[in-house]
C-alpha positions, -999 to +999 in steps of 0.1 A: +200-090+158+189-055+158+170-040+125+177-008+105+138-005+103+114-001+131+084+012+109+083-004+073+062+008+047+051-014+018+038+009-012+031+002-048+000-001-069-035-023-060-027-059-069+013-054-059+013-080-033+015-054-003-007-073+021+002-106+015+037-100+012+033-075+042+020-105+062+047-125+061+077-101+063+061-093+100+058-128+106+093-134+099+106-104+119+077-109+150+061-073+136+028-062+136+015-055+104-013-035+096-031-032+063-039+007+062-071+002+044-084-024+071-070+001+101-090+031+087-125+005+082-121-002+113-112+035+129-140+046+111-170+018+112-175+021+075-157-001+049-137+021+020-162+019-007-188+032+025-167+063+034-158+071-006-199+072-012-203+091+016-175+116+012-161+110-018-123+106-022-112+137-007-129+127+026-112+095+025-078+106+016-081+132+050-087+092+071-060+081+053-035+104+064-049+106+098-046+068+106-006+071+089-003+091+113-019+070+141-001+038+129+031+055+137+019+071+168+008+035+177+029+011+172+069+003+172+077-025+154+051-026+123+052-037+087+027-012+069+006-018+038-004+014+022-035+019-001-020+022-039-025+060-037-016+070-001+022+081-013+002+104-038-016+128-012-005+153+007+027+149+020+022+113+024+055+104+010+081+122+025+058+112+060+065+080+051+100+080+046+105+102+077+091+075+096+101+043+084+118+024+056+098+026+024+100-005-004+081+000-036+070-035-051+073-029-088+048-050-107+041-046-142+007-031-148-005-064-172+004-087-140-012-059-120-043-062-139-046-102-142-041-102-102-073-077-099-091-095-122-092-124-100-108-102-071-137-084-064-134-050-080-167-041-062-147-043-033-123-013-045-140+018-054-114+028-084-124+002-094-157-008-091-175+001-122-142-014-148-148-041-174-112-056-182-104-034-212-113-002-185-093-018-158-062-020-175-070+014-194-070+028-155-038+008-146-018+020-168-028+058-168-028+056-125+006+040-126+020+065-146+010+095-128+019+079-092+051+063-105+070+098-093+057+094-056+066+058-058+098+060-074+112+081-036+106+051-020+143+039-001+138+007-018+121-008-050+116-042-057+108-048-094+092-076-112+061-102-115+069-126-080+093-114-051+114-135-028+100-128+007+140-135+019+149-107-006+125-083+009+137-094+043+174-082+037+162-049+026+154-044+065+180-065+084+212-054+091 
């Protein structure tokens, strides 16, 4: 069974569920996936928290559109997990949806802030410094000024849990 999508590109806020749910829609379809964030660590040598110390987000941003453009470039078949704010820079978005299928997972920003809450924020530089009142504070106030850029996304899945076999229609015939 052919797909409609050779390139599919998970976006949506931290805590959405990209990688994890990015992981197993390429397992089901026998994709690659690549977590952006991991692909630019490891492009670079430096972990994300490393390369925003060193050249603060601007610098990062640049890597981040650099390896979207490498994943591409690099792979056929690949499901795509974007950083939360890699729709929001440059022309990021309309990249993305030249390239690929894009599907916004929707997630409420309370749910997106229990989810963090139960990782290390020390490992996300937006977040590093937030005590829970300041995490959902930043939540609330990111998501509404990157809900445009998410909202031109081909697809958006809204809500708390997703079916994988829901997301897996989006890109089958």
């Amino acid at each position: 069974m052919a797909l409609k999508a050779q390139h599919i590109f998970l976006i949506g806020m931290m805590g959405a569920g990209k990688t994890t749910l990015g992981r197993q829609l390429a397992g089901r379809l026998d994709y690659t996936f690549v977590d952006l964030d991991e692909y630019i660590e490891q492009r670079e040598g430096s972990s994300i928290a490393q390369l925003f110390e060193t050249g603060g987000q601007e610098l990062f941003r640049q890597k981040e559109r650099q390896a979207l453009e490498a994943v591409v470039r690099e792979f056929e078949l690949v499901v795509v997990a974007t950083g939360g704010g890699t729709p929001c820079f440059f022309d990021n978005m309309d990249f993305i949806n030249q390239h690929g299928t894009s599907i916004f997972l929707d997630v409420p920003a309370e749910e997106l802030a229990q989810r963090l809450l139960l990782t290390d924020l020390s490992q996300r530089p937006l977040l590093a410094q937030k005590n829970e009142a300041g995490l959902k504070d930043f939540i609330v106030k990111t998501l509404a000024e990157r809900i445009a850029y998410y909202q031109r996304a081909r697809y958006t899945l809204s809500g708390k849990r997703y079916n994988i076999e829901r997301l897996e229609s989006l890109v089958k015939p």
